[in-house]
N, C-alpha and C positions, 0 to 999 in steps of 0.2 A: 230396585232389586237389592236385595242384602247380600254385599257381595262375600260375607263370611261361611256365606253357605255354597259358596260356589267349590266345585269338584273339579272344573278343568275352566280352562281358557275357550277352547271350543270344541264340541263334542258333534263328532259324525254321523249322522246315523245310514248303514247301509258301508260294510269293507269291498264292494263291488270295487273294480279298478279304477273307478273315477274318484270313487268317496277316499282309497290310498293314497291317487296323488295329487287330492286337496290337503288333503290331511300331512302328506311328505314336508307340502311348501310353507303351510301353517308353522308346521314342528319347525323347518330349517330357519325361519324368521324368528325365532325366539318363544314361542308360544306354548304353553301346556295343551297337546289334544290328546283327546280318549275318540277311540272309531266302537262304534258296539253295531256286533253283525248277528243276527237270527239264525246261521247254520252256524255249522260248528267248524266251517272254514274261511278263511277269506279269499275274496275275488270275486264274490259276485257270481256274475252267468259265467265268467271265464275260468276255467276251474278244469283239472286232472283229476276222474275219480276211478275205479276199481269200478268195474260193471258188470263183471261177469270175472269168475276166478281167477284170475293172473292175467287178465286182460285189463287195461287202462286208455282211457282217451276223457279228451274235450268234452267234457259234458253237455255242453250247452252253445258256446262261442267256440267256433272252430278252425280257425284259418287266419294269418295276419297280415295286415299291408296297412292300415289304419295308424296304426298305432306312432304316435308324433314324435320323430326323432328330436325333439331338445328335449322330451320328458324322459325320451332313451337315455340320452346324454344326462341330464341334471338328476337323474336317480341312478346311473351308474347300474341300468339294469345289466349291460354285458359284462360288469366285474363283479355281479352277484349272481351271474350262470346262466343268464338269459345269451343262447342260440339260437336265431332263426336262419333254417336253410331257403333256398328257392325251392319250388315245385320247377323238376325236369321240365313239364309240359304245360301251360298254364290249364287248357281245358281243352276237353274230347267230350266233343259229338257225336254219338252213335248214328248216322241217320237213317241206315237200313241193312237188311241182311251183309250187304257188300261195301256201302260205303261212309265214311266216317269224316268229320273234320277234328285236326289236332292243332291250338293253337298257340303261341309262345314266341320269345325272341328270336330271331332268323328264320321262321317257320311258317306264320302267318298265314303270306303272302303268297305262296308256292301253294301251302293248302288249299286258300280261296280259289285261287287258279284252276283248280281239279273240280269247280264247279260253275265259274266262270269270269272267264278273262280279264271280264270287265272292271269286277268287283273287286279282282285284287290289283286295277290298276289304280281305283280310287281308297282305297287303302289309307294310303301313307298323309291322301288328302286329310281324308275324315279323321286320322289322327292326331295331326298336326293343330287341325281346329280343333278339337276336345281338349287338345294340351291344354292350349291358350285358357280358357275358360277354366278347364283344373287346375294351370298353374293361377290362375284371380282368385278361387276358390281355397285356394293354399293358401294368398296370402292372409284371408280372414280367420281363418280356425284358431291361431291364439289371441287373439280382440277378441274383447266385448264390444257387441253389434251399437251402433246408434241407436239409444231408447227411445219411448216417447211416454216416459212418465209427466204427471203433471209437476210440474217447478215452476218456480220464478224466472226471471233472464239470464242469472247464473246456470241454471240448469239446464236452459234452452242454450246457451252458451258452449257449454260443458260435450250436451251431444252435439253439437254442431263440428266442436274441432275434433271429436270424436270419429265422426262422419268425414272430416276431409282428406283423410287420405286414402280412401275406398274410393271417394271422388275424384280423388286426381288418375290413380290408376283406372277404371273407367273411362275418365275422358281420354286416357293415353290407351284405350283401345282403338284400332283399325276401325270402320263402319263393321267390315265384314262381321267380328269379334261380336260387338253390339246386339247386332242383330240377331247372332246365333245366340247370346246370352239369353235375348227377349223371347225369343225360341225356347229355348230351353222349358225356361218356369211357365209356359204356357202349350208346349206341346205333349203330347204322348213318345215314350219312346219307340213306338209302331211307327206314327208318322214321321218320325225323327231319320229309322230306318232303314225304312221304304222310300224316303228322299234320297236317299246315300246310294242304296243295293238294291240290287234283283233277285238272287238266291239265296234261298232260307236257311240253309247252314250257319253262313256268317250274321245273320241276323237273329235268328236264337243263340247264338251263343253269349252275342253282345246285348241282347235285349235281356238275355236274365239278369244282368246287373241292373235291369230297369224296375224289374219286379221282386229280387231278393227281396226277402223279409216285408213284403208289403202285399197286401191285400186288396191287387187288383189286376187289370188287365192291362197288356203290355199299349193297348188301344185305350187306355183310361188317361186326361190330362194332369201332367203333372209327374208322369212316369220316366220324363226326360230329365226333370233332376236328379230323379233318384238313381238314373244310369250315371249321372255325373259324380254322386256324390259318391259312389265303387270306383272313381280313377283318380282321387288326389293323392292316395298313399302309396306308399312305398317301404320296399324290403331291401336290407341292404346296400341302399343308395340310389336302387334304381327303379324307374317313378315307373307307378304302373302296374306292378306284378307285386304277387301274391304268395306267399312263404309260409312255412309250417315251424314253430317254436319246439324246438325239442323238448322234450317230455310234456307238451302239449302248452294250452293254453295258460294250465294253472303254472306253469313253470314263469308267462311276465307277472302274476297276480303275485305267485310266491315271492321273486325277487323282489316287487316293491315292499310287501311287506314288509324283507328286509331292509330297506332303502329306510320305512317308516321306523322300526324298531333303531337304526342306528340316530336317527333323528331325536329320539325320544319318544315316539308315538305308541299311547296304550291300546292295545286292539281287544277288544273285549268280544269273544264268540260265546255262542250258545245264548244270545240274552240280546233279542231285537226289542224296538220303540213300537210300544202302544199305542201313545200320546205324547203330542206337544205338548208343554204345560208353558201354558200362555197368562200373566200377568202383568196387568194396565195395559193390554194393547202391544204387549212385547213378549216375543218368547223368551225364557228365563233356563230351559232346559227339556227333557222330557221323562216319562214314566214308561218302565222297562215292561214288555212281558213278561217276565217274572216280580213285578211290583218295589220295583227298583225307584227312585228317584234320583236322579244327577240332576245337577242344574250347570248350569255354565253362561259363561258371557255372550256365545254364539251358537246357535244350534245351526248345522248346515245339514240338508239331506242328500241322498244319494240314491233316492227311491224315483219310480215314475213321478210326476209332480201330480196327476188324478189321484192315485195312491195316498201322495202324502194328502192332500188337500180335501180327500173326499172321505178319508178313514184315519189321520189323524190328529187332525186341528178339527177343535167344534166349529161348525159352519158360522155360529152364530159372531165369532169374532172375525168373519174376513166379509171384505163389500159384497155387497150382493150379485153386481155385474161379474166380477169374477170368479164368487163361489160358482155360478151356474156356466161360465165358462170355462170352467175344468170337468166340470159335471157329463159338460159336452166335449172335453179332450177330447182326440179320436185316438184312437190304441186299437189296432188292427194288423196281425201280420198274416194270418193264413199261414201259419208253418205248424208245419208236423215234423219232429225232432225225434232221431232214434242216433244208438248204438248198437253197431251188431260185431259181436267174436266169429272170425271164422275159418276155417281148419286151411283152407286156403285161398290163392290170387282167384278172383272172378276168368273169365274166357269170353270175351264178348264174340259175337258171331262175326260183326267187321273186323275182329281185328284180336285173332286167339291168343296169337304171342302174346308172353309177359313182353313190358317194356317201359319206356320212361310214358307211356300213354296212362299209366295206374300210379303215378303221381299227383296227377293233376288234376280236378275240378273236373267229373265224370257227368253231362249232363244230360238224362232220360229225356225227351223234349225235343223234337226236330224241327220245331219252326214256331215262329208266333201266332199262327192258327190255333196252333196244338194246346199256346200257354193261353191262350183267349178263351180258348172252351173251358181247357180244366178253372178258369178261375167262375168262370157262367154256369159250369155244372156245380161246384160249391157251394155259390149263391143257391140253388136251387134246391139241391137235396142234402147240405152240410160237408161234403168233401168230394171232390173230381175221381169219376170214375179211372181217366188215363190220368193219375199226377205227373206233376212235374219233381222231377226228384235229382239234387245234386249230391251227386257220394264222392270225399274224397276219401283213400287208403292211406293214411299217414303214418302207417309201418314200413311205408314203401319207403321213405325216406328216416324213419325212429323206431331202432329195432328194440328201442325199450320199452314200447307200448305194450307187447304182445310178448308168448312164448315159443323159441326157435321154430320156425316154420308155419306161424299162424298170424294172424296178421288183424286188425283194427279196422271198421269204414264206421265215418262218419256219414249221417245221411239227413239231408236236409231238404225237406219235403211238402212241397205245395200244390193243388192249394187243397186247405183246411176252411171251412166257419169258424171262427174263433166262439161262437155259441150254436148250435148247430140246434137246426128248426125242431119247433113243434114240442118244446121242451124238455129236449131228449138230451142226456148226459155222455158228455167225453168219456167217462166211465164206464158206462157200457159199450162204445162205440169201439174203444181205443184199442184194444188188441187187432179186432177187423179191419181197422183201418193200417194198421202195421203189418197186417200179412199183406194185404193191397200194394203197401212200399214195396217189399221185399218180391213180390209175384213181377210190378211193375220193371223194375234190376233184371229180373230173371228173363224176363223176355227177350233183353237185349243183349244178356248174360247166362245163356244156359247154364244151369249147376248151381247158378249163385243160390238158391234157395235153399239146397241140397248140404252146402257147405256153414250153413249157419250154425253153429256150436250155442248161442246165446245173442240173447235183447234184448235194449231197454227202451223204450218210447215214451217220448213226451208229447201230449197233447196240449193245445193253447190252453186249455185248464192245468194241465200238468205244470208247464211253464207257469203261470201266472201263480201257483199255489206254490212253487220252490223256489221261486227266484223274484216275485212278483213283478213279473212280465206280464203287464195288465191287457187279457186278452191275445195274450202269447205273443206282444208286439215286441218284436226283440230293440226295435230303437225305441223304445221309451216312446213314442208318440209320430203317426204316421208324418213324414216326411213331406207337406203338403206345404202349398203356397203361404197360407195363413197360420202354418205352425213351423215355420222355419226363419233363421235369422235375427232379425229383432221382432218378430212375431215368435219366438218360441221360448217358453209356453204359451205365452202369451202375449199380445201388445201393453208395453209396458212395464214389464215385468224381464225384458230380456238382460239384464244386468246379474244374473244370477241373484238379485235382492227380490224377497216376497214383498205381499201387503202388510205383512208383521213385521215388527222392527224388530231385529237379530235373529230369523230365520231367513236363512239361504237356499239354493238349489247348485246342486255342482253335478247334477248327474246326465244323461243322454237324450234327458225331456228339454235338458236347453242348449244352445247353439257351441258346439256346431251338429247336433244331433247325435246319433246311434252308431254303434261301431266299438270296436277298440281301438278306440283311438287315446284318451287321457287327455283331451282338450277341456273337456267342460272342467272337470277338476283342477287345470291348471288357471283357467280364465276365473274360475270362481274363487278361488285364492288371492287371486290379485285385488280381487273384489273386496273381498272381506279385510284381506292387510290393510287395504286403503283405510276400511272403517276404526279397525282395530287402533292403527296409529292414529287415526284424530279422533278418537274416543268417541266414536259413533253408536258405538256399538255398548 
């Protein structure tokens, strides 16, 4: 490579939150980076926009617990304005005209109780074990998993001591521990359950962290990590619960921004990657949509890795096993994504009072029957007649979203076909299916419909065309056995290093997955430093 032609040190592509705080750690090591992002904002899916006239919310990403308090700390996000408060209530169950579960710290327990005894006496158990196992799963999220690229002894070597200290703690679990781990990545979170409980209140509530953002039934295997990998974060110290970022989501994107910008970091909007420009077998930089060419010493992305791999590297320079094993990434989330402005609070029939119950995580959905069919009715005819639909009100707690007396709901809406049969378009569909959201609210919310001022919905085309969320999978790639850890993206490859030498991956398609969290950007920095100082790169 002629390094005279080079325009940066290493060049991002994709300002989503992961691609900032690869980019933060790059700049704070000495480095020249340029970030070049396709909208004309940064942050990615996590982003504050204007939806409706003096109304403002979470476009896309809505809610924080994710997000990894040493990235909090080493960007100085809360002395650049990032606030997150708690949700009063974590979540409300509508479950019929009369009665409701609300759950949250001190509260739980006593709820459960109101449907039966039992359930909320094993409670404390079933909690105490998911710690365990979420506190093991905390400790891997900033490591790079064990590879299994091919090497010599030194790099059999290399993963090995890589690998020893996930081993040791492992073996310094209890049997019980063990066993529920091996549980876990091979059970459903239905059976997972329906082991624990008997009444479907406290098992829909906990089983929607099994199916958020994924595209399948709570009785589908593999649905038990996904409820696991909803409890390793934390808000404000306290592990577990779930908090709202004032002035929304783009308010952590915004502050990193600024974290990068005091770094030295050039953010370049309006002006996303085409192409990798790949020479001798190495990427050298890429070419702009608007016909731009930078080149640089490292290109890192921050896009899905199907995305980058399948639209913009030519096929012809990657091995052929893995060109056709991104081909087959699976990218699936079944979400239907809206904003709605509205004059005013909802009135649900269990439970009319305003109160701290319209802070928290509102879930349409009474049991895991209910989440089983809508994902079977989807499969069937492109979207669940009864959806599952989560609305949080997060003017309940940030009166800056909205104006005096009107208020904000996010609404996160399953399940959807991410291609819906017979080669019918999201486009035609999309409005229909958003009066369905809103009619769905209204049921258990007389009025809510009536009170709508304004809406925006995103379809898994929508998503995938604004934010490229391939197939509206909001983690970058389903959460499954074979795409998770050091399988994610793939076997191999989990080192944030591609088959190209100096193109990386830092975004939510590699370990530890999807979320706002700021892991993969932090572990893939460390990656590429590595390379950087002994001129690998």
């Amino acid at each position: 490579m002629d390094t005279k032609r080079q325009d940066t040190d290493v060049l991002v592509i994709g300002a989503g939150h992961n691609g900032l705080v690869c980019a933060f750690y790059l700049a704070r090591a000495g480095f020249k980076v340029t970030v070049i992002e396709r909208r004309a904002v940064a942050g990615g899916a996590a982003v504050t926009e204007e939806f409706y006239p003096g109304f403002r919310n979470s476009t896309a990403s809505y809610t924080v617990s994710l997000l990894n308090p040493k990235v909090i700390a080493d960007m100085d996000l809360p002395g650049r304005g990032l606030r997150v408060v708690d949700r009063k209530v974590q979540n409300f169950l509508p479950v019929d005209d009369r009665r409701y579960l609300a759950t949250g710290p001190g509260r739980t327990k006593a709820e459960v109780a109101k449907f039966s005894t039992r359930d909320a006496e094993r409670l404390d158990a079933y909690d105490a074990r998911l710690m365990v196992l979420a506190d093991l799963v905390r400790t891997t999220l900033l490591q790079t998993p064990p590879d299994a690229a091919p090497g010599g002894w030194t790099a059999g070597l290399r993963e090995a001591l890589r690998a020893l200290p996930l081993g040791r703690r492992l073996a310094g679990l209890e049997i019980t521990a063990r066993r529920d781990l091996l549980a876990l990545f091979g059970q459903s979170a239905g059976d997972l359950l329906d082991g624990w409980f008997e009444s479907d209140p406290i098992k829909a509530v906990l089983g929607f962290d099994g199916i958020v953002g994924t595209y399948a039934s709570p009785y589908s295997p593999g649905t038990a990590y996904v409820l696991l990998h909803h409890c390793f974060g934390e808000t404000n110290g306290r592990r577990g619960v779930w908090g709202h970022a004032i002035g929304g989501m783009g308010a952590i994107t915004q502050a990193m921004a600024q974290a990068c910008a005091a770094a030295g970091v050039e953010i370049v909007l309006g002006d996303g990657a085409r192409e990798v420009i790949v020479e001798g077998g190495r990427a050298v930089g890429i070419v702009s949509e608007r016909g731009r060419s930078l080149r640089a010493r490292a290109v890192v992305s921050n896009l899905n890795p199907k995305l980058l791999f399948t639209n913009l590297v030519d096929p012809a320079v990657l091995p052929a096993d893995f060109r056709e094993r991104m081909q087959r990434y699976r990218c699936a989330s079944g979400t239907f994504r809206m904003n709605v402005a509205l004059a005013q609070l909802p009135r649900f029939t269990c439970l009319p009072e305003a109160g701290d119950h319209l802070t928290g995580g509102m879930i349409i959905g009474p049991s895991l029957g209910y989440f089983d069919r809508a994902y079977q009715d989807a499969r069937r005819t492109g979207w669940s007649r009864e959806p599952i639909v989560e609305m949080l009100i997060p003017s309940t707690l940030d009166d800056s979203l909205a104006p005096p007396g009107r208020h904000v709901a996010s609404l996160f809406c399953q399940h959807v076909a991410p291609q819906l049969p017979d080669g019918a378009s999201w486009d035609e569909h999309r409005e229909a299916v958003a009066d369905l959201m809103i009619e769905t609210v209204d049921r258990a919310a007389p009025g809510f419909k009536a009170s709508v001022l304004g809406r925006v919905a995103y379809s898994p085309l929508d998503l995938e065309r604004t934010f490229g969320l391939v197939g509206g999978d909001i983690m970058h790639g389903a959460l499954a056995l074979d795409q998770i850890f050091s399988a994610r993206p793939v076997l191999g490859h989990a080192d944030y290093r591609s088959p190209l030498a100096g193109l990386y991956m830092c975004g939510s398609g590699t370990h530890p997955g999807g979320g706002v969290t700021g892991a993969p950007g932090h572990n893939a920095a460390h990656e590429i430093l590595r390379d950087l100082r002994r001129r690998r790169v």
